[in-house]
N, C-alpha and C positions, 0 to 999 in steps of 0.2 A: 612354543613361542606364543604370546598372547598379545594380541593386538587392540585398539581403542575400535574399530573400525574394520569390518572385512565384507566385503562384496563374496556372493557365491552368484556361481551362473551355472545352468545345467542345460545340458538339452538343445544344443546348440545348430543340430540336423545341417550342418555345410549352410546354412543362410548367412553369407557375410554380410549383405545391409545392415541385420537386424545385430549383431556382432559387433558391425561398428559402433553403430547406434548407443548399444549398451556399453561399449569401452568408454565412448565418449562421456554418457551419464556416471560413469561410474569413475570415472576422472574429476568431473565436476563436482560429485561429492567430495573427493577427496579421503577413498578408502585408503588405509593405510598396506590393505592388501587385497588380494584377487584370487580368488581360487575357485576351478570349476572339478562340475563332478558329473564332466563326461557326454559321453554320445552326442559322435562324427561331428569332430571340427571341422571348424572356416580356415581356420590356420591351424597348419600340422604342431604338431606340440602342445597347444593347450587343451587336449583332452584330458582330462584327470588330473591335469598340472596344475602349477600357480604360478603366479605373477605378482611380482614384489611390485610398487613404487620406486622409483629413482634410478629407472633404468635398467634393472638389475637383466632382464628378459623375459623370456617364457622359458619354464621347465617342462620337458614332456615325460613319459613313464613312471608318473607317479601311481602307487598303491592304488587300488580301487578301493580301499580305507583307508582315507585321510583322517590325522585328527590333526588338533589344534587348540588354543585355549583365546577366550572373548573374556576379557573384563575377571580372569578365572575361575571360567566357566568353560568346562569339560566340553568340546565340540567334535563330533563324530560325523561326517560325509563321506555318504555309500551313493551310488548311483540311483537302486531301487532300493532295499532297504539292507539292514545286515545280515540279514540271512543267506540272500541272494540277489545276483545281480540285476535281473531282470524282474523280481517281483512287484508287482503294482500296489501299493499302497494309497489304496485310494481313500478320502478323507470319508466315506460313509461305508468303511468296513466296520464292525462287532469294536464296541471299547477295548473287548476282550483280547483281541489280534494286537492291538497297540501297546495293551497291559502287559504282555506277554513279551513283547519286543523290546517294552522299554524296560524289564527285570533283566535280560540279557545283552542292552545296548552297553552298559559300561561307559557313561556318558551324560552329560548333563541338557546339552541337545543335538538331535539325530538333525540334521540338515538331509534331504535328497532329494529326485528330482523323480524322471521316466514315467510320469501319470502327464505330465505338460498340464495339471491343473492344481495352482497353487493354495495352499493352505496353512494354518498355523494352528495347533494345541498340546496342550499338557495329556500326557497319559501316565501315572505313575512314576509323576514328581521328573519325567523328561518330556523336554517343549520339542516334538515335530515340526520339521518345518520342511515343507515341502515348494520349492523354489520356483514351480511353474519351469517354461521353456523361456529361453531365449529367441529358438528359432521356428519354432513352430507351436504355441501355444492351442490349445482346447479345452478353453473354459469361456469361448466367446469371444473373448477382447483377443482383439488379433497381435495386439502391442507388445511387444518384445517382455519379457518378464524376467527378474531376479529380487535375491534377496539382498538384504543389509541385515548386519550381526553388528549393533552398536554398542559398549561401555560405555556407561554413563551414569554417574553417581552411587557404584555400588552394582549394578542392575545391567542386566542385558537389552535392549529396546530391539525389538525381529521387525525389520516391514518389509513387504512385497513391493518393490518399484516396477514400474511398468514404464515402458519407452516406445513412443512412436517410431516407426521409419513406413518407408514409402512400400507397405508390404503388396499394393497395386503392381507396384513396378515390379518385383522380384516373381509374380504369379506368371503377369507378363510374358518375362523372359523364359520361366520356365516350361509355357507353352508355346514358344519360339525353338524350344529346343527339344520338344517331340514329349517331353514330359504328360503324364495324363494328367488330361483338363481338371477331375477330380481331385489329385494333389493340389492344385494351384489355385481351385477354390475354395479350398478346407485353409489352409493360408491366409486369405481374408475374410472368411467368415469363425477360424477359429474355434471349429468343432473337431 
């Protein structure tokens, strides 16, 4: 199915502020869909699931390889990458690691998440795009993070949207609730 518009969100670590937050941005935009890739939901069922517009719900137990098609263009979202679930791809490994990946991604772009530091490039004619976190990012900006996968004129347009919420208050609480102090500063400082 190929949509004009598709929100991805990964990374979601049970922060429902930050959850809201981005539901809400990602309404305002007016994606025609939603689909995340993973690790521990705020609400059961959208881990690896989607979410249509117009009601339709949340789906849970989807694939931990999603695909999909943008403007038709091949889209592939894995959590860490295709190889494996948990592998960290992080944006200043060897070209060579990405060259390699993207001759066996079978796909026009790999979307994924689990580094919580967002990025976007070509490696062998496939556009990486790595979503950042929704719920805990570590790239600094404490600010909720996803992407957007736009059609538009022919053309794919990838941006990193970033969302405030009140991520003070959710550190807060979680040192109200015997959580260590060092989780809940890493939280707003975003490393």
């Amino acid at each position: 199915m190929s949509a004009a518009r598709v929100a991805v969100l990964t990374d979601l670590h049970g922060n429902l502020p930050a959850l809201e937050a981005v539901l809400a941005s990602v309404k305002k935009l007016g994606a025609g869909r939603l689909v995340c890739g993973g690790c521990r939901p705020a609400l059961g069922g959208l881990d690896a699931g989607e979410h249509r517009s117009g009601g339709q719900g949340l789906h849970g137990a989807a694939p931990f390889d999603l695909r999909f098609e943008v403007g038709g263009r091949r889209v592939r979202l894995v959590h860490g990458s295709p190889r494996k679930v948990n592998e960290y791809l992080f944006e200043d490994k060897p070209a060579r690691t990405f060259e390699r990946i993207a001759a066996l991604a079978d796909c026009d772009m790999l979307v994924f998440g689990h580094t919580h530091k967002p990025w976007v490039h070509e490696y062998g004619g496939v556009l990486f795009v790595n979503c950042g976190s929704v719920g805990k990012p570590k790239d600094g900006d404490p600010r909720a993070a996803y992407a957007v996968l736009e059609a538009e004129d022919g053309t794919v347009r990838v941006s990193i949207e970033r969302v405030a919420y009140d991520a003070e208050a959710v550190a807060r609480e979680m040192r109200s609730v015997g959580l260590p102090d060092e989780l809940a500063e890493k939280l707003v400082t975003a490393t």
